[in-house]
C-alpha beads as a LAMMPS data file, in Angstrom:
LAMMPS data file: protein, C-alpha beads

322 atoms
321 bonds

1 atom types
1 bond types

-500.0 500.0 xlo xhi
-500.0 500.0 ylo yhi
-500.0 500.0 zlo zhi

Masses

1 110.0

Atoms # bond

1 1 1 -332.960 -32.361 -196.045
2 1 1 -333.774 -35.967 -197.386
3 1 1 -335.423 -33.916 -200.005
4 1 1 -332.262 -32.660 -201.530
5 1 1 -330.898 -36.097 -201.561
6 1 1 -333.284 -38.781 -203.228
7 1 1 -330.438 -41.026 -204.403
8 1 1 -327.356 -42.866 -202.483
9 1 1 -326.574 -42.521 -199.025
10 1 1 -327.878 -39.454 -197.430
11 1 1 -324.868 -36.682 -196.876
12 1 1 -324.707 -33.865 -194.249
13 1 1 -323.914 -30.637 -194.492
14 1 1 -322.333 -28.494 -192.181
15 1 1 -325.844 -26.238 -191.920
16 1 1 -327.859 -30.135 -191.402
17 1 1 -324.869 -31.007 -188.197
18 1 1 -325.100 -27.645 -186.316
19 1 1 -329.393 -28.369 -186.692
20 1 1 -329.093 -31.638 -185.550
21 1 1 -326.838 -30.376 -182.656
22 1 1 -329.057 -27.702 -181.499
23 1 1 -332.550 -30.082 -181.492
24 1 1 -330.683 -32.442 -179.368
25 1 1 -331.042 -30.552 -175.890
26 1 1 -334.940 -29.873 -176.899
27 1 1 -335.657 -33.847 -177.688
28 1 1 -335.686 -36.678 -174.552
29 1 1 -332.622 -38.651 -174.704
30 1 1 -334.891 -41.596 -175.219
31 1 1 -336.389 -40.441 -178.474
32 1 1 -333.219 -39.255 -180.002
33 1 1 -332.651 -42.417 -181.548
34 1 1 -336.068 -42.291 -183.518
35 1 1 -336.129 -38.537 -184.337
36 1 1 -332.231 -38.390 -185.248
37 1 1 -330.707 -40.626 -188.070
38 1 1 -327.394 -40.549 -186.637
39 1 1 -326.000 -41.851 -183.604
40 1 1 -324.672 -39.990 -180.392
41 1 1 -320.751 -41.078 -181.096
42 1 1 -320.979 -39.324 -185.090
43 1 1 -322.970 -36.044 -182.996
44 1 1 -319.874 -36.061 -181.579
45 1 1 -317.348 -36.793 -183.986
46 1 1 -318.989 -34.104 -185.943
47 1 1 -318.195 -31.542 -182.983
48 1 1 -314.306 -32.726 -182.540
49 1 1 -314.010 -32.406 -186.376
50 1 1 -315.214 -29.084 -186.015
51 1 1 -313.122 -27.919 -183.287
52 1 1 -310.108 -29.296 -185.564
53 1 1 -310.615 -26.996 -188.120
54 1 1 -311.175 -24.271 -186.075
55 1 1 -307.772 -24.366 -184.725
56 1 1 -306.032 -25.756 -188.176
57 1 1 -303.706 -23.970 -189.317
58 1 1 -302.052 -26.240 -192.486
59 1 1 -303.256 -23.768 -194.543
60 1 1 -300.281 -21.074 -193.312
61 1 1 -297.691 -23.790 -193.272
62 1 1 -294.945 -24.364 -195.458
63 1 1 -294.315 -27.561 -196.755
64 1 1 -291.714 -29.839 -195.699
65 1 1 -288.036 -28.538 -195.718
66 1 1 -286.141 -25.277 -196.493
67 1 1 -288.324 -23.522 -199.040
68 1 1 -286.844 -23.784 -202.352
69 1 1 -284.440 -21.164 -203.725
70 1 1 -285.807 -18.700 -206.150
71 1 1 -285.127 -19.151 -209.918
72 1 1 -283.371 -15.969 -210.531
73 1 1 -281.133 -16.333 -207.498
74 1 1 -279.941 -19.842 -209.395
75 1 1 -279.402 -17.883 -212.493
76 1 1 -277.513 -15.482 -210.846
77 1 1 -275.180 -18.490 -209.446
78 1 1 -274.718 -20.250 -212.632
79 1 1 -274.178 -16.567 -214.291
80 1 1 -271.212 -15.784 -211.492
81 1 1 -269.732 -19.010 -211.903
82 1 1 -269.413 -18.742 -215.615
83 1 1 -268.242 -15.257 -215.832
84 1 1 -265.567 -16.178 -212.901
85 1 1 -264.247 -19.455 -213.604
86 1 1 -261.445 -19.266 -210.624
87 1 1 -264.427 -18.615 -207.854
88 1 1 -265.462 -21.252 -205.566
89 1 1 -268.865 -21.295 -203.988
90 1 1 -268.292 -19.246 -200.793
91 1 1 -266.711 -16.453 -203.094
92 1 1 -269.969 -16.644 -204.864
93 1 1 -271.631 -16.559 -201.821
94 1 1 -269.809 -13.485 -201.012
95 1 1 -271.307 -11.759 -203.824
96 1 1 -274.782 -12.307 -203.149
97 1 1 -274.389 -11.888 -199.697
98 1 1 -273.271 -8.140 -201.307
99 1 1 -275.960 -8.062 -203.762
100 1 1 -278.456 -8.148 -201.470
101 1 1 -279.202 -12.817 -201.692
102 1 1 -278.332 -14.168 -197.792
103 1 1 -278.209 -17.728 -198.883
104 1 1 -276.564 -20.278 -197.277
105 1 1 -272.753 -21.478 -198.667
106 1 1 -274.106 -24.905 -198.786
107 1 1 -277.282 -24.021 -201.256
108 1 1 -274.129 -22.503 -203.508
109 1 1 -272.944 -25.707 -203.298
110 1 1 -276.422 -27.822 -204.078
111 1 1 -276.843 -25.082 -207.200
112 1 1 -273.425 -25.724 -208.657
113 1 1 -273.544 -29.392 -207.814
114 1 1 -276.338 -29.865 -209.774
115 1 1 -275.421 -27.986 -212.994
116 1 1 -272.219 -29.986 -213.384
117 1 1 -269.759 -27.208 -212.268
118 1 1 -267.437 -27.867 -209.609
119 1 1 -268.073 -26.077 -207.046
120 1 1 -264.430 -25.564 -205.890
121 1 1 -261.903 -23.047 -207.817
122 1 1 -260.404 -24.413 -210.465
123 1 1 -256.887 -25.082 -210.826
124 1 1 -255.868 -25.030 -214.241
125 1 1 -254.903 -21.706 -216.458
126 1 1 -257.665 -20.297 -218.187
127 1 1 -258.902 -20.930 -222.170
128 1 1 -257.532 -18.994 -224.772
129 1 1 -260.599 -17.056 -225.382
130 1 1 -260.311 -16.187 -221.484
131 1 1 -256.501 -15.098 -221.884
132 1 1 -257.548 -13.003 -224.937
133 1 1 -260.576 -11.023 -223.699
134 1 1 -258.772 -10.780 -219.921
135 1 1 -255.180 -9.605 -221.819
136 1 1 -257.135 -7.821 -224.598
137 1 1 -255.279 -4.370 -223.606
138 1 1 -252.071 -5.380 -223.524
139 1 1 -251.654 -7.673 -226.872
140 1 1 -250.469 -7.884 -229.857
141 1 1 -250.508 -10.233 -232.685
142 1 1 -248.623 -11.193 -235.968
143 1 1 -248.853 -13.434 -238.587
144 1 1 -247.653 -13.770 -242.119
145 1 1 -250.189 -13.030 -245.362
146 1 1 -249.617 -14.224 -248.813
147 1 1 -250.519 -12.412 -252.138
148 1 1 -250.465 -14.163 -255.420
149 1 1 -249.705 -11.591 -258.364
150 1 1 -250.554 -11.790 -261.921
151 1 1 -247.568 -13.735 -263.026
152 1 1 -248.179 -16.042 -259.831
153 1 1 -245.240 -14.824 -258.197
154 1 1 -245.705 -15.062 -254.287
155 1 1 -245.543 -12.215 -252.164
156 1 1 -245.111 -12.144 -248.457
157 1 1 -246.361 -9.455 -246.279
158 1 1 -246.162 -9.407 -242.586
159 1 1 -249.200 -8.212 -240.419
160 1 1 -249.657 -7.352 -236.922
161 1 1 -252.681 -6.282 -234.804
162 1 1 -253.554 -4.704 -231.780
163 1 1 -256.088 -6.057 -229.389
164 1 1 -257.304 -3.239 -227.546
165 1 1 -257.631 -1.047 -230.642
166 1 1 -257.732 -3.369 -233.133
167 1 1 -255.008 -0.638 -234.828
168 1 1 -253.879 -3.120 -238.418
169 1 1 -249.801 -2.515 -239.400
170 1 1 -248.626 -4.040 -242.272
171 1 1 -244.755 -4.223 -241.633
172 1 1 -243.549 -5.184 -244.854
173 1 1 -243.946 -6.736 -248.102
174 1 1 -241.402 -9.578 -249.738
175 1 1 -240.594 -11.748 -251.986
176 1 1 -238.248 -14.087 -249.865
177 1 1 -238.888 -13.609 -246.438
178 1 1 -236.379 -14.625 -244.167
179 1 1 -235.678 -14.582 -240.441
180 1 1 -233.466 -11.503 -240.961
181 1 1 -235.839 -10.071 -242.725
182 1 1 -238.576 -10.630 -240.074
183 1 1 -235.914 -9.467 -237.103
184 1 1 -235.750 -6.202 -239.006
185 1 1 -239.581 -5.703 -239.743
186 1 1 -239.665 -6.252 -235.598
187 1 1 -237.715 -3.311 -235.589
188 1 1 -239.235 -0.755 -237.721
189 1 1 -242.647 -1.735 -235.694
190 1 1 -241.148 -0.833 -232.457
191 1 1 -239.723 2.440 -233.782
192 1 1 -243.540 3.269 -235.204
193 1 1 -245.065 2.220 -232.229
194 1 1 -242.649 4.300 -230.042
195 1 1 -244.280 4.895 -226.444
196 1 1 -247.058 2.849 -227.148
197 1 1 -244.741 -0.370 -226.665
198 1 1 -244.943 0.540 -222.950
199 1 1 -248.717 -0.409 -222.656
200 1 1 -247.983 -4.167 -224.108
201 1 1 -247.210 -7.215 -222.463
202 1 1 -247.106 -10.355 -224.640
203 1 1 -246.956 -10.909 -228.471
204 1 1 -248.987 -13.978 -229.307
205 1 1 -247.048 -15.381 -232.832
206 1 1 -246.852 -19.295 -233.646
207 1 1 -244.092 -21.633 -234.585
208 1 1 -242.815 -20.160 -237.746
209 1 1 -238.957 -20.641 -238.296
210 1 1 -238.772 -17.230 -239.701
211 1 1 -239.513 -16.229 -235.910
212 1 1 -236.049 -16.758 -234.360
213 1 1 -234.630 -15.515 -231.159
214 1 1 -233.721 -12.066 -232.790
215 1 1 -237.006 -11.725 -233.252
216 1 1 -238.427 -12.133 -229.818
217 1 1 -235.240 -10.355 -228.413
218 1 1 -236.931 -7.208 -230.010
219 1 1 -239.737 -7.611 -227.880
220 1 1 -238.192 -8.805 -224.882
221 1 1 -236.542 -5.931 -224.661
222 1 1 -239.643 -3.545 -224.017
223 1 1 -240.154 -6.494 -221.694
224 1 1 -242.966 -8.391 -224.119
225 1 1 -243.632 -11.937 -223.314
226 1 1 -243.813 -13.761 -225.963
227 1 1 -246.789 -16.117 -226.533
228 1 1 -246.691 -19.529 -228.961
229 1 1 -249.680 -20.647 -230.122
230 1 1 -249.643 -24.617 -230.342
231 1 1 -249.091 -26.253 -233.645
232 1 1 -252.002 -26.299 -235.929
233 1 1 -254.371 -24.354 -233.955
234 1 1 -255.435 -21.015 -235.703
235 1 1 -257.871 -20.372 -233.419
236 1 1 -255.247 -19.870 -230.679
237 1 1 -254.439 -16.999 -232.991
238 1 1 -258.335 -15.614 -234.087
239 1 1 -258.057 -11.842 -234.077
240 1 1 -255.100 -11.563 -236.650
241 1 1 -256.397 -14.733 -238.790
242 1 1 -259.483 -12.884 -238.742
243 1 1 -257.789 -9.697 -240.239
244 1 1 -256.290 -11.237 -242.741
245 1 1 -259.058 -12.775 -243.861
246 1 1 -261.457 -9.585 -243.686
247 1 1 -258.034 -8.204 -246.112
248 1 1 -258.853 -10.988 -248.015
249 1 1 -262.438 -10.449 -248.598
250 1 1 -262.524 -6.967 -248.882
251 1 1 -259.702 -5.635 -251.083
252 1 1 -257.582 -8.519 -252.399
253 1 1 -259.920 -10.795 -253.772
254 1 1 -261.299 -8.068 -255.889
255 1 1 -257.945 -6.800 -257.110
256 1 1 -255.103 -7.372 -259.710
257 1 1 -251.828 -7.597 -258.065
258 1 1 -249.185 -6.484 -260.496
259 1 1 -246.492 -6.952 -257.954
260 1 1 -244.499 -5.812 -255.256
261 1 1 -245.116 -2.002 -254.787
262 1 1 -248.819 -2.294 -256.269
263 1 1 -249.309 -4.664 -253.464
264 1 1 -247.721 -2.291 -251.032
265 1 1 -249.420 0.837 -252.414
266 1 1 -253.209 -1.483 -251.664
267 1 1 -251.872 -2.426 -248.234
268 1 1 -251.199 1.149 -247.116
269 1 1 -254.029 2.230 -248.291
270 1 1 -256.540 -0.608 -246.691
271 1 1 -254.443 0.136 -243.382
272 1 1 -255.320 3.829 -243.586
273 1 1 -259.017 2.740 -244.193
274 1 1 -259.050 0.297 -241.395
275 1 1 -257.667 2.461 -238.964
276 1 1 -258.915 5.719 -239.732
277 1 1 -262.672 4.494 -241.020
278 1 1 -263.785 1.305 -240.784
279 1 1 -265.951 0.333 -237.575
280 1 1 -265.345 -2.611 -235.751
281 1 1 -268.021 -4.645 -233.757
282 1 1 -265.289 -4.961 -230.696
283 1 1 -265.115 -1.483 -230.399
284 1 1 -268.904 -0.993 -230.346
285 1 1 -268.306 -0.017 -234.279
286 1 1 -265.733 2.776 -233.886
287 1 1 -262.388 2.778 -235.816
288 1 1 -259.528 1.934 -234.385
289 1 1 -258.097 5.694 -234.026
290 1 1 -261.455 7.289 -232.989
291 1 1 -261.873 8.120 -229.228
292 1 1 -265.891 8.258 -228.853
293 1 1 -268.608 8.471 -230.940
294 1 1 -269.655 11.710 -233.126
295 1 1 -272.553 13.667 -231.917
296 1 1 -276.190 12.347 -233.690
297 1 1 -277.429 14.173 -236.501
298 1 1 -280.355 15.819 -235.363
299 1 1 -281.634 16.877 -239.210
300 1 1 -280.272 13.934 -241.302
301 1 1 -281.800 15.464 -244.414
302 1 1 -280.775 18.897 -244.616
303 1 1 -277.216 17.241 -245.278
304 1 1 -275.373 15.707 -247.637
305 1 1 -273.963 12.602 -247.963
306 1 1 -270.290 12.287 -249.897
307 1 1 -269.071 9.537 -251.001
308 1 1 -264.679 8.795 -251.072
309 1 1 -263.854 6.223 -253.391
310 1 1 -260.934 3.886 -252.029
311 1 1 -259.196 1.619 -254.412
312 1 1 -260.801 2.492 -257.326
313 1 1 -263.901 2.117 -255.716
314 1 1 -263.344 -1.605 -254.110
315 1 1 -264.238 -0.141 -250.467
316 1 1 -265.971 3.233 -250.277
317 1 1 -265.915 5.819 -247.024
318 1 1 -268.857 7.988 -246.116
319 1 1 -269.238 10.678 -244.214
320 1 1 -271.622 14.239 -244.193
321 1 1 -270.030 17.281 -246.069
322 1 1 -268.775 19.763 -243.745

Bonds

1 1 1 2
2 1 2 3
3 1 3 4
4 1 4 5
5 1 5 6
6 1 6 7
7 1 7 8
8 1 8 9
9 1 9 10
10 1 10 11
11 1 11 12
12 1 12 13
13 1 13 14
14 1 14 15
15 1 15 16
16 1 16 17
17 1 17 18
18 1 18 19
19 1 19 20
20 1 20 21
21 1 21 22
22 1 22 23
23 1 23 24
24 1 24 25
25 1 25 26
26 1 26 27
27 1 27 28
28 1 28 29
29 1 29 30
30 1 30 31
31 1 31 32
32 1 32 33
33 1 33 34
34 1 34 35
35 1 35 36
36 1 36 37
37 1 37 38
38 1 38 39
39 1 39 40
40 1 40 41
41 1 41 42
42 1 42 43
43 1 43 44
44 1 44 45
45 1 45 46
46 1 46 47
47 1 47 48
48 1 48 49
49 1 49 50
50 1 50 51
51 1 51 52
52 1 52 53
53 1 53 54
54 1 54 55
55 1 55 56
56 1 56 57
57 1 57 58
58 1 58 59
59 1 59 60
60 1 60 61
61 1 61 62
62 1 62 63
63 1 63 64
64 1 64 65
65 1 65 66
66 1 66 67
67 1 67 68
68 1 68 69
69 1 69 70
70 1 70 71
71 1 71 72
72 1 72 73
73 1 73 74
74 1 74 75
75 1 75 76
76 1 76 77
77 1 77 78
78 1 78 79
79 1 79 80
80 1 80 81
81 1 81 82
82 1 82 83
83 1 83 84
84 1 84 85
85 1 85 86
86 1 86 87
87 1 87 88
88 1 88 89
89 1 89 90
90 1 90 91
91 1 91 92
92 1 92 93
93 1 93 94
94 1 94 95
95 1 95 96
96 1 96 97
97 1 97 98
98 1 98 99
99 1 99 100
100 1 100 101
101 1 101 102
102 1 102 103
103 1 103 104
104 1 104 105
105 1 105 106
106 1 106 107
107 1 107 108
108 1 108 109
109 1 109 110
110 1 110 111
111 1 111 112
112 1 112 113
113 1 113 114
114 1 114 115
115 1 115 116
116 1 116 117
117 1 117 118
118 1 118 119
119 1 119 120
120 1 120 121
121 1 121 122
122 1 122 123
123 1 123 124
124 1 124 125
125 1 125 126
126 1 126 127
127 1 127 128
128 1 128 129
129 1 129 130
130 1 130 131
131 1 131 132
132 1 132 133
133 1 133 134
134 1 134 135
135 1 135 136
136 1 136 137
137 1 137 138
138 1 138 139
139 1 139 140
140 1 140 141
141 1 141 142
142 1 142 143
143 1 143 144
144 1 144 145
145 1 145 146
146 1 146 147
147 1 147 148
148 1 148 149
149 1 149 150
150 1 150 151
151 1 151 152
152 1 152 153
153 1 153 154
154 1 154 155
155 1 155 156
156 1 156 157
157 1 157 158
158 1 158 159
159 1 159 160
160 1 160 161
161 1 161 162
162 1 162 163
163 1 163 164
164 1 164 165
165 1 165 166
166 1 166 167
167 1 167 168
168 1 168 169
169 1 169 170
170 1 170 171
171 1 171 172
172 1 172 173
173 1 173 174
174 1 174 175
175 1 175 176
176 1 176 177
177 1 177 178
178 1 178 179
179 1 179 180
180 1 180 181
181 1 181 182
182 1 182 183
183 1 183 184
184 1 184 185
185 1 185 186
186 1 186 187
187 1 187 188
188 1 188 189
189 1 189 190
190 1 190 191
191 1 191 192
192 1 192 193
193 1 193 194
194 1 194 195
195 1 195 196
196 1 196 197
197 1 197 198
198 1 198 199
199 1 199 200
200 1 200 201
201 1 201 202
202 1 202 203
203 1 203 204
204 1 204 205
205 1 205 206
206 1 206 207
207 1 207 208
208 1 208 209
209 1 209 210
210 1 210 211
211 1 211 212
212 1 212 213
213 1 213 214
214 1 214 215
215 1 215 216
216 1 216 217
217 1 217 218
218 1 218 219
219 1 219 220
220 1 220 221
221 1 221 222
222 1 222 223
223 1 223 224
224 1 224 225
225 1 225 226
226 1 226 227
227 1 227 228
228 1 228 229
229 1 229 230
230 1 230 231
231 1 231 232
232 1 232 233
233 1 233 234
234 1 234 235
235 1 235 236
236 1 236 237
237 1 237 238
238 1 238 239
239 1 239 240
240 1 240 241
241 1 241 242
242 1 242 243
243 1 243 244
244 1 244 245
245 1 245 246
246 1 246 247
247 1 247 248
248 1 248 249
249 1 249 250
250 1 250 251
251 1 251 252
252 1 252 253
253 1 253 254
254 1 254 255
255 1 255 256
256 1 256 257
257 1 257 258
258 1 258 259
259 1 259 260
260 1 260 261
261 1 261 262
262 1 262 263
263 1 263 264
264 1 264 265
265 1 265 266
266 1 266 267
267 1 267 268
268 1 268 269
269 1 269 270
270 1 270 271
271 1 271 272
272 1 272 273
273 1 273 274
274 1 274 275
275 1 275 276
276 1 276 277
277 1 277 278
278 1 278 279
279 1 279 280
280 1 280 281
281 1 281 282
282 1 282 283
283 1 283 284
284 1 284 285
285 1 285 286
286 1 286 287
287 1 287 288
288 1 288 289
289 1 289 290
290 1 290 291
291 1 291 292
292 1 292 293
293 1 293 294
294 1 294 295
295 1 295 296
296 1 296 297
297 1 297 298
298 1 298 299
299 1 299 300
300 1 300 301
301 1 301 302
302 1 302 303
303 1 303 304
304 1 304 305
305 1 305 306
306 1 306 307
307 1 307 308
308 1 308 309
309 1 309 310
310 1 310 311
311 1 311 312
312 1 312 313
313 1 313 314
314 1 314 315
315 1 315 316
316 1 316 317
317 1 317 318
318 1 318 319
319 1 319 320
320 1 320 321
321 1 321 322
């Protein structure tokens, strides 16, 4: 054994105790102390160490405390809270309790806690991008556009937009637009829209003095809310600024306006486009007026491919020959 070991202090090894253990009933108790380099008390020591880890079990044991929760049940908290802004931690709680997570309210709590949301409801009315996506079905939105013609005479068209279907109306075109004249374009809207004016709820507009009380009486009488944005805040109105400036990019900036019914003749006809054709990313690219999606082409190359020139050719439509 001292072999194995020419240099420091000599160390045993578990095989060199249990030797030294079983010589020590065949050796006189008087010459153990010159046959045996160790003493009596470490014999024994060695032998309660061993009995220690024969019955240690640290191994098995958890450490200290609850065991930590699992990352994806955390995600799943901070997810829920996001998504539900007006749900406090035991409604949360609730949900994983349904989805299959038994934690404990309090660990809700911890998890919130510690990524800065409050873990009570909250009590104040929700962000405009909440009110939009929540509402989306029952809006609608208007806002005025402006055209410059080729004498630089200003023209005035008034645009409104659907939510849910993202169905464009361009409700008139002027030269002087006036609150009369906006009452009456209200009108002729309501007439078009006919039994569809049942399925909307609030009409988000902003300050404009051309909207007067005539005009939201037209809407208050299908029982529309009507919605102000606050002053200077487009964003409070994205959807319709948005599509007027997709009118912008796509047909009017590439266009001649001679004047009033050439401008009206290129907004009926982008309407029909936008409606009828054009895909929309909200609407998982469909057009407003389409129901579903058209059955895949199983033999892509065995058809043909026509081309529909719109405006001259500013926007053109595809779609197979029949």
């Amino acid at each position: 054994m001292l072999r194995r070991q020419l240099q420091g202090w000599a160390r045993y090894e578990p095989a060199d105790r249990l030797w030294f253990a079983a010589l020590s009933s065949l050796i006189p108790r008087r010459r153990r102390a010159k046959v045996f380099p160790v003493t009596p008390s470490t014999r024994l020591a060695w032998h309660r160490n061993l009995v220690a880890r024969r019955w240690d079990y640290s191994r098995r044991r958890r450490g200290p405390g609850r065991p930590p929760t699992q990352a994806a049940v955390k995600n799943l908290v901070l997810r829920l809270a996001r998504e539900n802004s007006r749900w406090g931690h035991r409604r949360i709680q609730g949900e994983l309790a349904r989805l299959g997570h038994p934690i404990a309210a309090s660990t809700v709590w911890q998890i919130l806690h510690t990524a800065g949301i409050d873990p009570a409801p909250r009590r104040t009315g929700p962000t405009w991008c909440e009110f939009l996506s929540a509402q989306a079905t029952s809006l609608i939105a208007c806002d005025f556009l402006h055209i410059d013609t080729i004498s630089l005479q200003r023209l005035h068209a008034l645009v409104f937009l659907e939510h849910r279907t993202r169905r464009l109306h361009i409700a008139g075109v002027t030269a002087h637009p006036t609150a009369a004249w906006a009452t009456q374009q209200a009108r002729n809207l309501a007439t078009d829209l006919g039994i569809r004016m049942d399925s909307l709820r609030f009409l988000i507009r902003d300050r404009d003095s051309k909207y007067t009380d005539a005009f939201d009486a037209v809407f208050q009488a299908e029982d529309i809310e009507i919605v102000k944005t606050p002053v200077r805040a487009p964003k409070a109105n994205a959807h319709c600024e948005r599509v007027i400036g997709t009118l912008r990019r796509e047909v009017l900036d590439h266009i001649l306006i001679l004047g009033e019914g050439h401008v009206r003749r290129v907004l009926a006809t982008y309407q029909r486009h936008c409606n009828a054709h054009r895909p929309h990313r909200a609407r998982c690219q469909l057009p407003p007026q389409a129901h579903g999606q058209p059955p895949p082409v199983l033999k892509p190359a065995s058809r043909k491919v026509l081309r529909t020139r719109v405006l001259g050719g500013v926007i053109n439509e595809y779609r197979y020959a029949s």
